[in-house]
C-alpha positions as CSV (number, residue, x, y, z in Angstrom):
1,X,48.8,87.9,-34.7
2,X,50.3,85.6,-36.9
3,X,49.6,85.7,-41.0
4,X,47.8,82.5,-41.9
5,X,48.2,82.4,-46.2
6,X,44.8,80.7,-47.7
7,X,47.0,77.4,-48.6
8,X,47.7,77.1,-45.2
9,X,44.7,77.6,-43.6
10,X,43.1,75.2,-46.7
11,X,45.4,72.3,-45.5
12,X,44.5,72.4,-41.5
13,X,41.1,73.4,-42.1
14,X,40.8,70.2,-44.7
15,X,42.7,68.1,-41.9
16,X,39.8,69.1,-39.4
17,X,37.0,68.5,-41.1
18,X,38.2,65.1,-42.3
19,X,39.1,64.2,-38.4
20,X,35.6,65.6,-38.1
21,X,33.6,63.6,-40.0
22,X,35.3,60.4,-38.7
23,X,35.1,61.0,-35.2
24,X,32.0,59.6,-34.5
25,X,33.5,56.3,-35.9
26,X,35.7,56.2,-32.6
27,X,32.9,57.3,-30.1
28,X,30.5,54.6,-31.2
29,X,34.0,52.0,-31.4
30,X,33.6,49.1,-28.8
31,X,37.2,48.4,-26.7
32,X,38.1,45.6,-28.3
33,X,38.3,47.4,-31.6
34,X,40.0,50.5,-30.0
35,X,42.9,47.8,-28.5
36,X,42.8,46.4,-31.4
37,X,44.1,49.2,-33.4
38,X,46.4,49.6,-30.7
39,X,47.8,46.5,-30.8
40,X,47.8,46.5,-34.8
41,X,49.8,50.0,-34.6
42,X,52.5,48.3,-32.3
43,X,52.9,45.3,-34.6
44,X,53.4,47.7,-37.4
45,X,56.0,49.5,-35.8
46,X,58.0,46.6,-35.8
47,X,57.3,45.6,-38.9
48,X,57.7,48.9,-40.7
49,X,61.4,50.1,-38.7
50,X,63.5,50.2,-41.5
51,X,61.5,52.6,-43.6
52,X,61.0,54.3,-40.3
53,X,64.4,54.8,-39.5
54,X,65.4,55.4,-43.2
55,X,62.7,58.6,-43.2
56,X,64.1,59.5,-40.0
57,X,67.6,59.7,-40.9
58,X,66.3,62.1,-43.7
59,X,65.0,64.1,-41.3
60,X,68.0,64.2,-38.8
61,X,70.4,64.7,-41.6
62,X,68.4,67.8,-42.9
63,X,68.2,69.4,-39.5
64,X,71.9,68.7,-39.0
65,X,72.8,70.7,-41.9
66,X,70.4,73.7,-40.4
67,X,72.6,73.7,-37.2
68,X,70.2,72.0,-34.7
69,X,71.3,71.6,-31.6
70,X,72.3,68.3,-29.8
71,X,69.6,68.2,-27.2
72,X,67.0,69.2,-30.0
73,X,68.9,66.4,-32.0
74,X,68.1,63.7,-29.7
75,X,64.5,64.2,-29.6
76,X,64.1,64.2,-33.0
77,X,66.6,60.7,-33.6
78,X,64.7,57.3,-33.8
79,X,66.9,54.3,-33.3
80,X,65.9,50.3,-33.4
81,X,65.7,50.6,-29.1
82,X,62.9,53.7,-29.4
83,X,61.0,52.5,-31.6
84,X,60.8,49.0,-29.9
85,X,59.9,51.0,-26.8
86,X,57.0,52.6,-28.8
87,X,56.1,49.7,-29.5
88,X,55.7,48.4,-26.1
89,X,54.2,51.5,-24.9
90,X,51.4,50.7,-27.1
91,X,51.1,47.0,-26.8
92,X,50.9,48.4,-22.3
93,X,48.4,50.8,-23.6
94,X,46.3,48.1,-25.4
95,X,45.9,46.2,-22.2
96,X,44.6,49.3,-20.0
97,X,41.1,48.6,-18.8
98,X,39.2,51.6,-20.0
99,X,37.2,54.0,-17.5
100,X,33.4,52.8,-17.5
101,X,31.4,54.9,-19.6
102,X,28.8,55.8,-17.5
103,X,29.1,55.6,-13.7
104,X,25.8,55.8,-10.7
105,X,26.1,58.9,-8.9
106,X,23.4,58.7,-6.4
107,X,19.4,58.4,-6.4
108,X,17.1,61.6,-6.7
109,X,13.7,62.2,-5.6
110,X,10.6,60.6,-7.5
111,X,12.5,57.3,-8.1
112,X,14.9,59.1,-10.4
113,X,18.8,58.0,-10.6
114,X,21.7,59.8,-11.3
115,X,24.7,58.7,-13.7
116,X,27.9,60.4,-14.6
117,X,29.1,59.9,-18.4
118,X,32.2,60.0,-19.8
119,X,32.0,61.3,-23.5
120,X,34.7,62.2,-26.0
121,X,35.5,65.5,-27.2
122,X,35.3,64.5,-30.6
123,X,38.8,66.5,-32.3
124,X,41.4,67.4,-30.3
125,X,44.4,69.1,-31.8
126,X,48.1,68.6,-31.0
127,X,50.6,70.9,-31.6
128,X,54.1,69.5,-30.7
129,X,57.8,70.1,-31.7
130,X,60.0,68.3,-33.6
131,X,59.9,64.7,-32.1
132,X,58.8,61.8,-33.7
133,X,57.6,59.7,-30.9
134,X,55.2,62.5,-30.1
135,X,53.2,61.8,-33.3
136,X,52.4,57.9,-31.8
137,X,52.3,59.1,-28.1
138,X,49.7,61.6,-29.2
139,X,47.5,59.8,-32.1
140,X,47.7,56.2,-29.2
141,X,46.1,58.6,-26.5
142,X,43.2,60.1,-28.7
143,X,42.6,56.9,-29.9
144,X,42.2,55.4,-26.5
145,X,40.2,58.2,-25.6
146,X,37.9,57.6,-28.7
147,X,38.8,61.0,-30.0
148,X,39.8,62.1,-33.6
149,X,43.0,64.3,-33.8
150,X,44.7,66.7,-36.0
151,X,48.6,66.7,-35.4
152,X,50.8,69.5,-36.4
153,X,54.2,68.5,-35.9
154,X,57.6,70.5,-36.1
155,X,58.4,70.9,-39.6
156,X,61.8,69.0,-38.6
157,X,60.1,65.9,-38.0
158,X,57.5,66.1,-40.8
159,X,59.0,63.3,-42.7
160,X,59.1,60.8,-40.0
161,X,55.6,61.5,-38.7
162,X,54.2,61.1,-41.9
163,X,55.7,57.7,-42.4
164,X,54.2,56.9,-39.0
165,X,51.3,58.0,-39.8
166,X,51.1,56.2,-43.0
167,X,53.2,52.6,-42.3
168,X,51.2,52.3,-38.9
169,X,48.7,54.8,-37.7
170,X,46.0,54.7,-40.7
171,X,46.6,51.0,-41.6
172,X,45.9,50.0,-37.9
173,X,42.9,52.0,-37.5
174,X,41.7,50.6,-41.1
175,X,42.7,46.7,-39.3
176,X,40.4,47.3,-36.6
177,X,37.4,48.6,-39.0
178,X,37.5,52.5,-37.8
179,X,38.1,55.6,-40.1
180,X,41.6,55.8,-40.7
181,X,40.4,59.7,-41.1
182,X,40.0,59.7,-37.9
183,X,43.9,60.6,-37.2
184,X,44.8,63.7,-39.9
185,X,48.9,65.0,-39.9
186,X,49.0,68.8,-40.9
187,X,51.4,68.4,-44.6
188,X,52.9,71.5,-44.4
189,X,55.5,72.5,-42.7
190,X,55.0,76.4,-42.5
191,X,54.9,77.5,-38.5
192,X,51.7,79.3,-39.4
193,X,49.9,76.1,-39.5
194,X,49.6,76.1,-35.8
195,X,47.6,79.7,-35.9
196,X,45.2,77.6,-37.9
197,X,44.9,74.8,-36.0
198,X,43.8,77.2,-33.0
199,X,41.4,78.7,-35.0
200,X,38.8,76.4,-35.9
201,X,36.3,75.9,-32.8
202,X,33.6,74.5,-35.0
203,X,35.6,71.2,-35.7
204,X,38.4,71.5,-32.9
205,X,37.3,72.8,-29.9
206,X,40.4,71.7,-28.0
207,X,44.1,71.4,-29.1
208,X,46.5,70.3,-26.2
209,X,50.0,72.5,-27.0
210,X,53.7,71.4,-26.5
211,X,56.8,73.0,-27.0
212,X,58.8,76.3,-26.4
213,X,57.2,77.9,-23.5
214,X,56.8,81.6,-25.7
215,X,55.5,80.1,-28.6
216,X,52.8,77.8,-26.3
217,X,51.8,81.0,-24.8
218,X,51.1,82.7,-28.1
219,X,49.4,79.9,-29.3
220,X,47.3,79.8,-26.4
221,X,46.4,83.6,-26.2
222,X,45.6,83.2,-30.2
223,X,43.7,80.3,-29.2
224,X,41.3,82.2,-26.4
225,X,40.6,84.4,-29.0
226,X,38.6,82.0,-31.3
227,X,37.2,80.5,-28.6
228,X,39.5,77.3,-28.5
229,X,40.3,75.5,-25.3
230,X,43.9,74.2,-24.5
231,X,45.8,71.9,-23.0
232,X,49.4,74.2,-22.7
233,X,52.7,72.7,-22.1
234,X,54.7,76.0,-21.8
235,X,57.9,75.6,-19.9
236,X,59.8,73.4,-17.9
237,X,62.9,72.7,-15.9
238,X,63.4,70.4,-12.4
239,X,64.4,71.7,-9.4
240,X,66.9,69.9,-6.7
241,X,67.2,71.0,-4.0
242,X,69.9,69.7,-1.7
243,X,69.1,70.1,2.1
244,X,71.7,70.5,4.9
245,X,70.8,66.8,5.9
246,X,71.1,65.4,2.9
247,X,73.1,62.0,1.9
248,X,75.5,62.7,-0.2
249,X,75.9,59.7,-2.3
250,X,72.0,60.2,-3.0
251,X,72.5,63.8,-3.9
252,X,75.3,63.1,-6.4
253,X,73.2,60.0,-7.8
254,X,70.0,62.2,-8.3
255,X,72.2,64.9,-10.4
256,X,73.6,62.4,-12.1
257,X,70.0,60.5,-13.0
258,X,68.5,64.0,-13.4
259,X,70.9,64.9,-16.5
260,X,70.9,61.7,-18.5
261,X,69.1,63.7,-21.3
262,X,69.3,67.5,-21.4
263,X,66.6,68.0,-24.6
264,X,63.7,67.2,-22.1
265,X,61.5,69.4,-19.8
266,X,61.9,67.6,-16.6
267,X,65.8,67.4,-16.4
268,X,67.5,69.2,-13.8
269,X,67.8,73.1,-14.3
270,X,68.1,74.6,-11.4
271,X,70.2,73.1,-8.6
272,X,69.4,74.3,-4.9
273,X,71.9,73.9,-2.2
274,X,71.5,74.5,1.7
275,X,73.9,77.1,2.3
276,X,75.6,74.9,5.5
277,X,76.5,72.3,2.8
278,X,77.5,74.6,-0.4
279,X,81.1,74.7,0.1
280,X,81.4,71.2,0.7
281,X,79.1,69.9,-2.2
282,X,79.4,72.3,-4.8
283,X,83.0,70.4,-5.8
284,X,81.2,66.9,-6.5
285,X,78.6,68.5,-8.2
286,X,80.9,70.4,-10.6
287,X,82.7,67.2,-10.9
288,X,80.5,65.3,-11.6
289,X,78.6,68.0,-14.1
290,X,82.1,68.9,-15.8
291,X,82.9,65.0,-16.6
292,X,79.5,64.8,-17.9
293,X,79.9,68.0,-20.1
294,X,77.6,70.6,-18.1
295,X,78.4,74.5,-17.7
296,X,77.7,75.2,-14.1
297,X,75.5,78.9,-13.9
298,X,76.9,80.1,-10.4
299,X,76.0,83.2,-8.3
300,X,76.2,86.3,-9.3
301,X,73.8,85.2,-12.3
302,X,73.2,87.4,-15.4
303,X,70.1,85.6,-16.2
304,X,66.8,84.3,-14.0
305,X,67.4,81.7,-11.9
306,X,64.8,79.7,-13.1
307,X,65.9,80.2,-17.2
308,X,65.0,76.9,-18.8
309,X,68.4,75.8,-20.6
310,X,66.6,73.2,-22.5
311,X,65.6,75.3,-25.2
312,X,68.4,77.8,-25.1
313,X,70.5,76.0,-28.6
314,X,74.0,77.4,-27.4
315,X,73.8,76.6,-23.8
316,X,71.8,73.5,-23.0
317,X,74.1,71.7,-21.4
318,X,74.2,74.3,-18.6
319,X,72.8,73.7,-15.0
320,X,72.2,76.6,-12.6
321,X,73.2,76.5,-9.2
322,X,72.0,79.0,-6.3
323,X,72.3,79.1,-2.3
324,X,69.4,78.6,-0.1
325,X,68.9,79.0,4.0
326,X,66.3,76.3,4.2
327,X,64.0,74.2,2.2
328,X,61.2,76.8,2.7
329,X,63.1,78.8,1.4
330,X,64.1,76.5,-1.5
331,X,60.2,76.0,-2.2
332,X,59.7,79.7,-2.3
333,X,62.3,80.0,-5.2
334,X,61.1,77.3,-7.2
335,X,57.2,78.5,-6.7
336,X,58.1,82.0,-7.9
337,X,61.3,81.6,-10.1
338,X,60.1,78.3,-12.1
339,X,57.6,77.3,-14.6
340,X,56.5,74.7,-11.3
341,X,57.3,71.6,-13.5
342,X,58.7,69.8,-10.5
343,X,61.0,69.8,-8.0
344,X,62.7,67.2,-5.4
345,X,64.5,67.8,-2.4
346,X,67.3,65.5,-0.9
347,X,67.1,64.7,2.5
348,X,67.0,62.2,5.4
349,X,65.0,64.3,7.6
350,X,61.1,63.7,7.5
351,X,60.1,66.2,8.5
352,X,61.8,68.8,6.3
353,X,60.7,66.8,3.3
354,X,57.1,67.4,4.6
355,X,58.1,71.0,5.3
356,X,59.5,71.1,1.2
357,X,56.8,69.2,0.3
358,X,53.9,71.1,1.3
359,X,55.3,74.7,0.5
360,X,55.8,73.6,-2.9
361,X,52.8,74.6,-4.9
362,X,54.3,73.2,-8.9
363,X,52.8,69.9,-10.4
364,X,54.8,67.5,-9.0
365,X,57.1,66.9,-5.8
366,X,59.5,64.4,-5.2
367,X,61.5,63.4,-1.9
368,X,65.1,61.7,-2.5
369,X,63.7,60.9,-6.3
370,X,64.4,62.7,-9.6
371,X,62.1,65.2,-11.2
372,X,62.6,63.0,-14.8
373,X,60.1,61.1,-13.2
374,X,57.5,63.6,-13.8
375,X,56.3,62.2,-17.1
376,X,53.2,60.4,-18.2
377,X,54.9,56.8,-18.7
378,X,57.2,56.5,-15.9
379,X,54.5,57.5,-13.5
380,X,51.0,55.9,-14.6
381,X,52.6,53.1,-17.0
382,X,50.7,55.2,-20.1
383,X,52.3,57.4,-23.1
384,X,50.8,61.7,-22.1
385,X,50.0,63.9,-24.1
386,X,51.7,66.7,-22.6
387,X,52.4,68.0,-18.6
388,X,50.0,70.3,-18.0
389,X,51.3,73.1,-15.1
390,X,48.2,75.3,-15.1
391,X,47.3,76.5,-11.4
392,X,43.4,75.7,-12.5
393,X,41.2,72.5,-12.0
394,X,41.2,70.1,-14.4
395,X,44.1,67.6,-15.4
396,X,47.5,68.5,-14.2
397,X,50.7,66.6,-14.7
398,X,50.9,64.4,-17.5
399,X,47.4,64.1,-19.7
400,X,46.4,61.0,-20.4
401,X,43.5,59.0,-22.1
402,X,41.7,59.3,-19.5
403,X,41.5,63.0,-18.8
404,X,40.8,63.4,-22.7
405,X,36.7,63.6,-22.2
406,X,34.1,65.3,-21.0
407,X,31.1,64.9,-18.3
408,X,27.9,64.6,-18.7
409,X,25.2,64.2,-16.4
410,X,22.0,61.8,-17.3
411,X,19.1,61.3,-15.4
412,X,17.3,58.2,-15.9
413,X,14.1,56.5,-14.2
414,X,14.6,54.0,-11.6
């Protein structure tokens, strides 16, 4: 168990309780002043980029001189072209419809009627590493949600997410007459901040959790323990597998579209290849890999076949490559060797695809597509919160605004 010191646990507690007392400013909030904000946070984004980028490069120079990797690097880099797409992302999310928030269910006996509710949670915590355009992604989909939110960001980023939060989170919500409370940032940078965070079910009964997959676990069990739900995004990796039938020229396309950034959960990690066609593609993939500057893992491995080289600092740019008979068989390794993130399998056959397809049990499944599609934008035109992978019900895949409630069940009269 982690050692929370009293400043600490001052600072997150302080953070809740002021997210807690606005909340109900977001729940009563009508849409146009919840897109408002939205809209007023994207405008300030524009506005604001050179003191944005300015406290970024702070932050990117300090973490250069502690050794950061590359990968780690380029999440944590803001540039005129990311920010602009933050910007758009919000302006997008602005102009979602919202879910109704209350919905007939069905007529009861004695001339009663049924309705489903949406409600908010009230504070949901976020616990996230050291990327910047987390801190909008996050704050934008609580918002939405009419949720207040206590962010604890890596202490890497801490500069930049503070100018966010101060050049364009609080001013917007303050624009659109709600609390700017309503979104706190945890100011320290000490790791123990995210013990606290999971320990205060009075005013944050959820906290949705992103980052390395041991530390997300530790959080989580930490979290059970005070009685603290969470939303866990614990490990990662993509899975490719290349079938015996596969095209080629697909095949090579996919690796190539499936390493364009090698800091990110859904990139390829573990490259499967039917063993009819290893010989014969195994050369354009380590050509292609060793032009792009990717270590190829081959067989006999000295580590797990599903090790996620994202967060390994020394060897990121690394893909591992293994064998398979079928694509059964190449399901069957991804199930039970990966965190079941995704995986996609190249082929021109139908009927092996729906073979892949449904003996892959992970959150999402691709056929001749790349597993960096797994990801809350590129799939349901909204910034997530996270990629949930747990095997219960609930939201799985990317979390979005709309999963960020709960249900409850009103009976009226007729």
């Amino acid at each position: 168990m982690t050692v929370v010191s009293e400043s600490v646990s001052s600072a997150v507690s302080a953070c809740a309780q002021a997210a807690y007392r606005a909340a109900p400013t977001l729940a009563a909030a009508p849409d146009s002043a919840i897109d408002g904000a939205l809209s007023a946070m994207a405008s300030r984004l524009r506005a604001s980029s050179a003191s944005l980028l300015e406290a970024n490069e702070a932050d990117v120079a300090a973490a250069t001189a502690d050794g950061m990797s590359a990968g780690l690097l380029d999440r944590l880099r803001l540039s005129p072209e990311r920010l602009d797409t933050m910007a758009s992302a919000l302006e997008l999310l602005a102009s979602t419809p919202h879910p109704p928030r209350s919905a007939f269910v069905r007529d009861l006996p004695d001339g009663l009627k049924l309705y489903e509710r949406r409600r908010p949670v009230g504070v949901i915590g976020a616990n996230y590493e050291a990327r910047p355009n987390v801190t909008v992604d996050v704050a934008s989909q609580l918002v939405k949600s009419r949720n207040a939110g206590v962010l604890r960001t890596g202490g890497a980023a801490l500069g930049s997410a503070t100018a966010l939060l101060r050049s364009v989170i609080a001013p917007a919500l303050e624009e659109a007459s709600l609390d700017p409370a309503a979104i706190q940032l945890v100011p320290t940078p000490d790791r123990a901040a995210a013990s606290a965070l999971v320990s205060q079910p009075a005013h944050i009964p959820l906290v949705i959790l992103r980052g390395s997959g041991e530390t997300t676990r530790t959080l989580g069990q930490e979290a059970a323990r005070h009685g603290v739900r969470t939303l866990a995004h614990a490990d990662g990796g993509g899975v490719l597998y290349v079938d015996v039938e596969a095209d080629v020229s697909v095949a090579i396309d996919l690796v190539r579209n499936s390493v364009d950034r090698l800091g990110v959960c859904n990139r390829l990690n573990l490259l499967l290849i039917h063993s009819d066609v290893y010989e014969s593609f195994l050369p354009s993939a380590r050509s292609l890999l060793t032009d792009l500057g990717i270590t190829l893992s081959l067989p006999p491995h000295n580590h797990p076949i599903g090790y996620e080289w994202a967060l390994d600092s020394s060897r990121e740019a690394t893909v591992t490559v293994l064998p398979v008979s079928s694509a059964v068989e190449a399901a069957s390794v991804a199930n039970t060797e990966t965190s079941g993130l995704a995986a996609s399998i190249v082929t021109t056959s139908q009927a092996t695809a729906e073979a892949f397809m449904d003996a892959y049990t992970g959150t999402g499944v691709f056929w001749n597509a790349t597993t960096r599609l797994l990801d809350g934008f590129k799939l349901l035109a909204v910034p997530e919160t996270g990629i949930n992978i747990d095997k219960v019900p609930g939201p799985r895949g990317p979390v979005t605004y709309p999963d960020l409630c709960l249900r409850q069940y009103a009976i009226l009269p007729a």
